[in-house]
BALOBA-1460 file (C-alpha; in Angstrom, 3 decimals):
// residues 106
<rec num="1" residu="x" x="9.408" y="-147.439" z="151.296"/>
<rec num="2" residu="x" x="7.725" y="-149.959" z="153.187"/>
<rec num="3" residu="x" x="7.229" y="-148.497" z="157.214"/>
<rec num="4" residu="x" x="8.317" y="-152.061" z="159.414"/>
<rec num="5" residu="x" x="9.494" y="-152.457" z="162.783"/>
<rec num="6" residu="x" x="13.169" y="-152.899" z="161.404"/>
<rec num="7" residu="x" x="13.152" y="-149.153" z="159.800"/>
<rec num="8" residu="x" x="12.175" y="-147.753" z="162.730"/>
<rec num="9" residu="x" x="14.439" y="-149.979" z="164.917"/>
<rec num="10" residu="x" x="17.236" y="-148.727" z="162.763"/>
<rec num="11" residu="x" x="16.087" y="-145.125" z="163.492"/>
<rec num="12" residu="x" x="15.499" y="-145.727" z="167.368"/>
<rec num="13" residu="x" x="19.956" y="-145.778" z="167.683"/>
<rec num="14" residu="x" x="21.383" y="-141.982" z="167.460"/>
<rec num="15" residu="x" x="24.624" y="-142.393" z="166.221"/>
<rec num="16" residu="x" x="22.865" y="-143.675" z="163.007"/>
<rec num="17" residu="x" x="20.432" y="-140.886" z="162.897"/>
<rec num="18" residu="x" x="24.108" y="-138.944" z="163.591"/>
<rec num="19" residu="x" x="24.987" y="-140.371" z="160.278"/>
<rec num="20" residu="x" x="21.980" y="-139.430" z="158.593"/>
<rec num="21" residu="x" x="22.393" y="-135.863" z="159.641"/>
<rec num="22" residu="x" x="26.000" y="-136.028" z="158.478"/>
<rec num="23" residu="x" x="25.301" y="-136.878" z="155.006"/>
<rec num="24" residu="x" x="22.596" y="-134.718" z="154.497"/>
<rec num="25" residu="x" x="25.197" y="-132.082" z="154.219"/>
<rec num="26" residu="x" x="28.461" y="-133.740" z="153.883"/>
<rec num="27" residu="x" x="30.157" y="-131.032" z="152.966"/>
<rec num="28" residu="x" x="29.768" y="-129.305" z="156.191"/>
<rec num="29" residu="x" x="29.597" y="-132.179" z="158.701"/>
<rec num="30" residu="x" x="32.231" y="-134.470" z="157.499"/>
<rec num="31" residu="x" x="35.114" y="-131.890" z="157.628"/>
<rec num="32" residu="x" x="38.563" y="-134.232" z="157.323"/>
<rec num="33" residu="x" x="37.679" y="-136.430" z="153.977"/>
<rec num="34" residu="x" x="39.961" y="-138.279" z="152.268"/>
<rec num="35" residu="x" x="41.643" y="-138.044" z="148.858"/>
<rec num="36" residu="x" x="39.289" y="-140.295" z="147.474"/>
<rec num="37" residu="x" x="36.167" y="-138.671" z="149.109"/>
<rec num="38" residu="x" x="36.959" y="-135.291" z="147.916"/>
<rec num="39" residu="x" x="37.109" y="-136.482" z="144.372"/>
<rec num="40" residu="x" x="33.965" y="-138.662" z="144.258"/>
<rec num="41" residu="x" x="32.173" y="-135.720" z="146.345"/>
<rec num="42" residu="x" x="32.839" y="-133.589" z="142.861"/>
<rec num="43" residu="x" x="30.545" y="-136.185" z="141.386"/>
<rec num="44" residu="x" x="26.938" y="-134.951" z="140.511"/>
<rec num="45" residu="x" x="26.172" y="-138.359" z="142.820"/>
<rec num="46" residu="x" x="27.882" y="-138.016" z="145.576"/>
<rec num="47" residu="x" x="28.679" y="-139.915" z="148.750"/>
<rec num="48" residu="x" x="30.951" y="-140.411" z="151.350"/>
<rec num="49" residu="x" x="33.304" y="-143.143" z="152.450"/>
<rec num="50" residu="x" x="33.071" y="-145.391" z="154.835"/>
<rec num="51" residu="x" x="36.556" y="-144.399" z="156.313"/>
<rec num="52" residu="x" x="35.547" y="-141.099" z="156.837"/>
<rec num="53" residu="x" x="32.497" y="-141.651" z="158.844"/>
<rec num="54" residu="x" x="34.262" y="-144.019" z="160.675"/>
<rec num="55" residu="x" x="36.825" y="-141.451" z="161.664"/>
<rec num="56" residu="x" x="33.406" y="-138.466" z="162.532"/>
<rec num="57" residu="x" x="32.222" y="-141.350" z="164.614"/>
<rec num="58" residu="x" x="34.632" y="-142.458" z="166.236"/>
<rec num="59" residu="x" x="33.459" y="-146.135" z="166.616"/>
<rec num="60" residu="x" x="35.094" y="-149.092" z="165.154"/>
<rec num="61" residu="x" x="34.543" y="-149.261" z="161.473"/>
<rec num="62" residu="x" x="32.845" y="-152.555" z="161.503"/>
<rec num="63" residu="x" x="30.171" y="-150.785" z="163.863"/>
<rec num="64" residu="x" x="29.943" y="-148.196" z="160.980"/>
<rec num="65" residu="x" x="29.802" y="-150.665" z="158.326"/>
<rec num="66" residu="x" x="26.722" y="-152.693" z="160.371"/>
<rec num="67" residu="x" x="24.998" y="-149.346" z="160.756"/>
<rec num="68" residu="x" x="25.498" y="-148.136" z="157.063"/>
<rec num="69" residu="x" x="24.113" y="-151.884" z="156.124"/>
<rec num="70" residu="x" x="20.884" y="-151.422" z="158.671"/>
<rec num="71" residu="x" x="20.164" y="-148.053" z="157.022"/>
<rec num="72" residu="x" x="20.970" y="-149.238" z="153.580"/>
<rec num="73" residu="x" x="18.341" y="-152.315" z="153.836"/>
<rec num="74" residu="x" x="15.720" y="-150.171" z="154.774"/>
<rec num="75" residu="x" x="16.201" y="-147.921" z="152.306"/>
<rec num="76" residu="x" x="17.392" y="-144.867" z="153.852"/>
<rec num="77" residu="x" x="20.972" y="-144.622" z="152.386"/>
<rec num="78" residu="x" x="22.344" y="-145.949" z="148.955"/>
<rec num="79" residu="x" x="26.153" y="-146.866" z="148.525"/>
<rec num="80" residu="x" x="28.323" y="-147.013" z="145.323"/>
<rec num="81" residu="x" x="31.945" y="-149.309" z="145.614"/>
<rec num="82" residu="x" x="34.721" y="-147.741" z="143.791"/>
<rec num="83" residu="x" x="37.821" y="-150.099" z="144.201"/>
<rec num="84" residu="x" x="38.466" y="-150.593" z="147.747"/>
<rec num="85" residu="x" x="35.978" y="-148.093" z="148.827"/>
<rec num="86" residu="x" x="32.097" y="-147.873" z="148.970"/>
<rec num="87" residu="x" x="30.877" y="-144.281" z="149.288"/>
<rec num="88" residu="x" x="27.064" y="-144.075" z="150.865"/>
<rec num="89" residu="x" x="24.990" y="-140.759" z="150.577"/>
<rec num="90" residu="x" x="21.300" y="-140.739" z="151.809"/>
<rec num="91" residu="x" x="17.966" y="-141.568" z="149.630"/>
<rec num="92" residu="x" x="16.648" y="-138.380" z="149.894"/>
<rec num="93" residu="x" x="13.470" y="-139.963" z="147.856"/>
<rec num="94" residu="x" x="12.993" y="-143.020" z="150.405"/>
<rec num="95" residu="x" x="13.554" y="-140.233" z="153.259"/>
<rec num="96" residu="x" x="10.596" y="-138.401" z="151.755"/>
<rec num="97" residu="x" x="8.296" y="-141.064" z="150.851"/>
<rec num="98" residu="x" x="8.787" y="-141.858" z="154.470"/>
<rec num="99" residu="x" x="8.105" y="-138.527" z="156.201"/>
<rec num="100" residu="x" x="5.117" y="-137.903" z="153.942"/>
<rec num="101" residu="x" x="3.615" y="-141.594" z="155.113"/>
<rec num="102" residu="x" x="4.226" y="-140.660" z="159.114"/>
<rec num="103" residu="x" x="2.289" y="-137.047" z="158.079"/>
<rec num="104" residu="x" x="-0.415" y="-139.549" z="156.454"/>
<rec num="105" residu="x" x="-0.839" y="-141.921" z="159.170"/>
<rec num="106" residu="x" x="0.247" y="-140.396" z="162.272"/>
């Protein structure tokens, strides 16, 4: 993961370090899920849908969707589309590589 002033712009806005808290555990943050969240949550991958963190926000989804792009770009989240829906869950390996280079050079 490549530290740039657009990663750290994207973590400088606290609703989207909101989101990254909420997906770390999902299953405790994000407490009404839809249908379709609570059956791809079963899967080993994970994620959760846009919809849903557009309802714990409560900003307009496109908002969401802009944020969940930023973070995806830089590498902090990864998404999956299933149908209509695109699920995101955090890169916990990009989230690492990232905190171990601010230990290294800060």
């Amino acid at each position: 993961m490549e530290m740039n002033a657009k990663l750290f712009k994207v973590l400088s806005n606290q609703t989207r370090l909101d989101i990254l808290g909420w997906l770390k555990d999902p299953e405790e943050e994000i407490t009404s899920v839809s249908c379709e969240t609570v059956k791809y949550m079963m899967n080993e991958m994970g994620g959760i849908c846009v919809g849903d963190i557009v309802e714990k926000s409560g900003l307009a989804q496109s908002t969401v969707s802009k944020y969940l792009n930023d973070m995806q770009e830089v590498g902090l989240l990864s998404s999956e589309r299933h149908g209509k829906w695109t699920y995101y869950r955090r890169n916990e390996d990009n989230i690492k590589e990232l905190s171990d280079k601010i230990k290294e050079e800060m």
